[in-house]
C-alpha positions in Angstrom: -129.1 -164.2 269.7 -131.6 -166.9 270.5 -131.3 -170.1 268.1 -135.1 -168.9 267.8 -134.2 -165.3 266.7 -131.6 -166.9 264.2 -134.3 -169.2 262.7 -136.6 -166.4 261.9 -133.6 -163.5 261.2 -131.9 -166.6 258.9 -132.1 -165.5 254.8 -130.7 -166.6 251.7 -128.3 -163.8 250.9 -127.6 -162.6 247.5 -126.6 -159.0 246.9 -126.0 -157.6 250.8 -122.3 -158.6 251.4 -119.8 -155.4 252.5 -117.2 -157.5 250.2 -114.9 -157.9 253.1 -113.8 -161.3 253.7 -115.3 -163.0 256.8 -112.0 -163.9 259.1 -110.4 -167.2 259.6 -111.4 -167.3 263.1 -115.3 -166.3 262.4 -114.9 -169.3 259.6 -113.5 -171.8 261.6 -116.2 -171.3 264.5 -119.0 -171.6 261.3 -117.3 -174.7 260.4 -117.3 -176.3 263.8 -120.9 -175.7 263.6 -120.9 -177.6 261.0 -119.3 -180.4 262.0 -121.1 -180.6 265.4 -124.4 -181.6 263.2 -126.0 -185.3 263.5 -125.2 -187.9 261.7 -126.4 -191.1 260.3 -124.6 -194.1 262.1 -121.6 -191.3 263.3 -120.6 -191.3 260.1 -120.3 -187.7 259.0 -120.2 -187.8 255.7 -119.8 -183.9 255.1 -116.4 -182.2 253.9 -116.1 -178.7 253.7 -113.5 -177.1 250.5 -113.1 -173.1 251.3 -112.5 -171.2 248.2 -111.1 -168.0 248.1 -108.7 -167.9 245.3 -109.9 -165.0 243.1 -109.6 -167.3 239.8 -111.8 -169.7 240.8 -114.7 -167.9 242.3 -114.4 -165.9 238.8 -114.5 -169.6 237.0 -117.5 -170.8 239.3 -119.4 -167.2 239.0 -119.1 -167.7 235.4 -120.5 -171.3 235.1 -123.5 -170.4 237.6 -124.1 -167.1 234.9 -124.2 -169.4 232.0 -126.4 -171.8 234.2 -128.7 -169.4 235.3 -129.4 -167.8 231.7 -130.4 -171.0 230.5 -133.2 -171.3 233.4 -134.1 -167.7 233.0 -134.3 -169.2 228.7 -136.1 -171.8 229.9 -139.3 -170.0 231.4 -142.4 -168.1 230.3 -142.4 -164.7 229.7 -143.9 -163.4 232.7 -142.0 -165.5 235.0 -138.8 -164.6 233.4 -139.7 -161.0 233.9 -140.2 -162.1 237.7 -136.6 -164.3 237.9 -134.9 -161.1 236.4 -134.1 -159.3 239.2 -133.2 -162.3 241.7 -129.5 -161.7 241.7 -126.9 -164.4 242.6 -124.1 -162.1 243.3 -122.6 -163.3 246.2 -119.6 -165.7 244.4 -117.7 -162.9 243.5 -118.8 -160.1 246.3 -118.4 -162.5 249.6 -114.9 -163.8 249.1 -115.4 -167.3 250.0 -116.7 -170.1 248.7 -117.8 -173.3 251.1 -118.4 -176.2 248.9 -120.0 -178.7 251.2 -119.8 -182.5 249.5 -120.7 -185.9 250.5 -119.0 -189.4 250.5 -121.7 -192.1 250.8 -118.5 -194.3 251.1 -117.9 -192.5 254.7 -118.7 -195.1 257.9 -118.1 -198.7 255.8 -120.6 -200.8 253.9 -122.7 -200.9 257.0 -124.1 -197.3 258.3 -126.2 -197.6 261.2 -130.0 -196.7 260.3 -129.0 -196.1 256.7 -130.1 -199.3 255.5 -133.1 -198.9 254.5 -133.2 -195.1 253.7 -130.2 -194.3 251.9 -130.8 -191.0 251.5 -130.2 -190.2 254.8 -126.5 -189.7 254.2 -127.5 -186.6 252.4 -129.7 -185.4 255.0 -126.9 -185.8 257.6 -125.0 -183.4 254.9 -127.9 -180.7 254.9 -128.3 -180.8 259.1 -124.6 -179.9 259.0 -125.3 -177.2 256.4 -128.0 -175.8 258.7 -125.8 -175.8 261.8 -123.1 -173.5 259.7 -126.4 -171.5 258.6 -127.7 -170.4 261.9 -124.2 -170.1 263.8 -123.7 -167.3 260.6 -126.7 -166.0 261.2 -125.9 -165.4 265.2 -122.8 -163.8 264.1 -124.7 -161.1 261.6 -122.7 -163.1 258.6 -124.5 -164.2 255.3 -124.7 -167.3 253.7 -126.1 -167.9 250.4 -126.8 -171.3 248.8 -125.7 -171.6 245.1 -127.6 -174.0 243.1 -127.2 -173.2 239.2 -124.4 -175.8 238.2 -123.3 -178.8 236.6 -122.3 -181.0 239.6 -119.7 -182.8 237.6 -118.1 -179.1 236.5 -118.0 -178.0 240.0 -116.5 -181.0 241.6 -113.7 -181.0 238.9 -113.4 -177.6 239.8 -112.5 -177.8 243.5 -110.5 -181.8 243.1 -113.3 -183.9 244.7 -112.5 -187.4 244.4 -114.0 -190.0 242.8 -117.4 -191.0 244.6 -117.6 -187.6 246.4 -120.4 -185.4 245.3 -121.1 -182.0 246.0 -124.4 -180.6 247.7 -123.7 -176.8 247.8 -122.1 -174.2 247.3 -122.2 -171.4 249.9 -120.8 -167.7 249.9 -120.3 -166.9 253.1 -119.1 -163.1 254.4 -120.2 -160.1 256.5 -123.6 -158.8 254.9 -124.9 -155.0 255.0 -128.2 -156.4 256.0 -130.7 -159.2 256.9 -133.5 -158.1 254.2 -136.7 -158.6 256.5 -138.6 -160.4 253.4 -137.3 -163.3 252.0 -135.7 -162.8 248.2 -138.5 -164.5 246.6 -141.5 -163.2 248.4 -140.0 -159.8 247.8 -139.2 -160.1 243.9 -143.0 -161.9 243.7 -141.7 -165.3 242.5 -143.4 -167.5 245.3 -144.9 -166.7 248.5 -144.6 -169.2 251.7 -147.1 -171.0 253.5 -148.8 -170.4 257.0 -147.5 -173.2 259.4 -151.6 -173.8 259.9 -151.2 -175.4 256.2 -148.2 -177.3 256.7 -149.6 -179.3 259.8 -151.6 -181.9 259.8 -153.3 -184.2 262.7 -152.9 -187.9 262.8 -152.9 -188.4 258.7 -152.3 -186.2 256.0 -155.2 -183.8 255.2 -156.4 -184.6 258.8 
């Protein structure tokens, strides 16, 4: 698979895994992905936690349940009707858990071109995130990015250290299926943009 065929095939899985657990050696090749990403200064300041103790994924898909019924609580009544049926099923149904965290500690006081955007620590974290996305999605496994939860519950959950924060959760595991539409075109909650409104020429607007 071309990293271009990847890039288009690449979805934010929810309800398709099989529920058999990806393999140690299919993991540890995502994870090297992973690591391979850029990095601010060298510094990578990504760790990955794997989760696959059935108690805790049962903890976490709990939280995320209570965290996503007080979103769904939160909206209007036609766009809760629209949230209803976007699922986040994969906690339980994938197996394992990737929580991806980052220490802005990592590389010293003095992190080459982080000075004056400190933010790109975090983007560092995300390229890394996207490396273990499309090396998945060359090896027809899912990945879906959990985003309902208190950050402070979750990194007590998994032993992150003081300082350390986490930036996602992903289930990872062997899917039934790449659904063609992404989830929230298909379930009507937002459609995406052409890439002819996304550019622009010189300034923005131009």
């Amino acid at each position: 698979m071309s990293v271009y065929e990847a890039i288009r095939l690449r979805r934010d899985v929810r309800a398709e895994f099989t529920g058999t657990p990806i393999d140690d050696d299919t993991l540890w090749r995502l994870l090297d992905a992973a690591h391979r990403a850029p990095s601010v200064g060298n510094s990578q300041p990504w760790d990955f936690v794997v989760v696959r103790e059935p108690a805790t994924l049962e903890r976490f898909a709990d939280h995320v349940a209570e965290k996503r019924r007080e979103f769904r609580d939160s909206l209007p009544p036609e766009r809760a009707a629209t949230f209803d049926p976007i699922r986040i099923e994969g906690i339980r149904e994938s197996g394992t858990g990737v929580v991806v965290s980052y220490d802005h500690a990592r590389g010293g006081p003095n992190v080459l071109g982080r000075a004056t955007v400190p933010e790109t620590g975090i983007f560092s974290t995300v390229l890394a995130i996207q490396n273990l996305w499309l090396a998945a999605t060359a090896e027809q496994i899912g990945v879906g990015w959990v985003s309902f939860y208190d950050a402070d519950q979750l990194a007590a959950l998994v032993g992150l250290p003081p300082g350390v924060q986490p930036v996602a959760w992903l289930c990872v595991g062997p899917v039934r299926e790449f659904q063609q539409v992404p989830d929230l075109e298909r379930f009507g909650w937002r459609s995406g943009r052409t890439l002819d409104q996304a550019v622009h020429r010189e300034r923005f607007g131009g």
